[in-house]
C-alpha positions as CSV (number, residue, x, y, z in Angstrom):
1,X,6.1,30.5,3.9
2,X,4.5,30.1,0.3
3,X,4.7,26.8,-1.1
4,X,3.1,25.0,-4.6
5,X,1.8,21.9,-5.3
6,X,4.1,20.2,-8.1
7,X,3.5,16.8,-9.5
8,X,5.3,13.8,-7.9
9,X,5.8,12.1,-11.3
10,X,6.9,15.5,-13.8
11,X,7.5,17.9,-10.6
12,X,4.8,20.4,-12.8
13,X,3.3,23.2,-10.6
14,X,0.1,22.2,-10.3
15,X,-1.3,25.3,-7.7
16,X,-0.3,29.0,-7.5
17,X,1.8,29.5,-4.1
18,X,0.2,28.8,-1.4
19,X,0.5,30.0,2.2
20,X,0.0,26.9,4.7
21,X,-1.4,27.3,7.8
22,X,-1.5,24.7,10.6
23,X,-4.6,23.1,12.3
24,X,-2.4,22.7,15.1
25,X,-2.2,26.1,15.5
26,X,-4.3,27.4,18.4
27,X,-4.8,31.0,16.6
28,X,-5.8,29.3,13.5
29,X,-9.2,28.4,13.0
30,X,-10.9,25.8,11.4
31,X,-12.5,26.4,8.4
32,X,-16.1,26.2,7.9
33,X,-17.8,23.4,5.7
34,X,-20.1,25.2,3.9
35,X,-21.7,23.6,0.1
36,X,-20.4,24.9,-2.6
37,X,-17.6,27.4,-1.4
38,X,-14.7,26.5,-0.8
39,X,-12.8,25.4,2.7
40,X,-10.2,28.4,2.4
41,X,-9.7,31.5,0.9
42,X,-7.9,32.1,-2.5
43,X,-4.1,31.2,-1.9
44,X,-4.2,29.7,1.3
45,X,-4.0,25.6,2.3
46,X,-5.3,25.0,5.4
47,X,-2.9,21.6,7.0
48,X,-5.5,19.3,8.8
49,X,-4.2,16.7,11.1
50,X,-7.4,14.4,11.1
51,X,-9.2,13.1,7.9
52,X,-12.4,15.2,6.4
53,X,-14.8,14.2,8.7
54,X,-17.4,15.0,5.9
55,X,-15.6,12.4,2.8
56,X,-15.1,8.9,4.6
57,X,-15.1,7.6,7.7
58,X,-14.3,4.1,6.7
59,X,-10.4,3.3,7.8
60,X,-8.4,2.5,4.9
61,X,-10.2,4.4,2.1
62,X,-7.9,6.8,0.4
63,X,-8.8,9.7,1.6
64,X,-8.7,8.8,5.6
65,X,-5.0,9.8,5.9
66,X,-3.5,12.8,7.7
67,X,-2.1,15.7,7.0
68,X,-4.4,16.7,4.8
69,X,-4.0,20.0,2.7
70,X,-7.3,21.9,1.9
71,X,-6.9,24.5,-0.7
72,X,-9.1,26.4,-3.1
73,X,-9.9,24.5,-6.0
74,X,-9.2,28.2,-8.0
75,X,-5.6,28.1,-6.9
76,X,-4.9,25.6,-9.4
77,X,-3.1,26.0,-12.9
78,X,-4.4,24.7,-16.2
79,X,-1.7,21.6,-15.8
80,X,-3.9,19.9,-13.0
81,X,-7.3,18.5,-14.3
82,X,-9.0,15.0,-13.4
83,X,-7.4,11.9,-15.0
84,X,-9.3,9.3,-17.3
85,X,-7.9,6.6,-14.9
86,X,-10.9,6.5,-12.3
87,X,-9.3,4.6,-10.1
88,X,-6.6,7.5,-8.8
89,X,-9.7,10.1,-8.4
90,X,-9.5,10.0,-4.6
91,X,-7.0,12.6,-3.8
């Protein structure tokens, strides 16, 4: 199944579709953390169940929530850029 990412507030497509695929899923592997490339190839959002080990350990920060979707940064459209507010940068 192919799904976008659409804005909670405007419901604007903010990704190309994506094809989600489940860290659950035995035959699914994990993708590798290597810098500067990204977690997943090119229209595909890989579902983790556990937080990014690699962003924040701390409980309670913003980002230590699950399911997490990891995507390509490339899969985005133009609509999705970083807001001036930097409080709602985690995310």
């Amino acid at each position: 199944m192919r799904k976008s990412l659409h804005c909670n507030r405007c419901r604007a497509r903010l990704s190309a579709p994506l094809t989600i695929v489940s860290g659950e899923d035995p035959a699914v592997k994990q993708p590798d953390v290597l810098d500067r490339h990204p977690l997943v190839p090119r229209g595909t959002a890989f579902k983790a169940w556990n937080p990014a080990p690699w962003v924040y350990t701390e409980s309670g920060h913003p980002l230590h929530f699950a399911p997490q979707y990891w995507f390509d940064p490339e899969d985005l459209t133009e609509l999705a850029r970083e807001t001036r507010n930097h409080r709602r940068l985690g995310g």
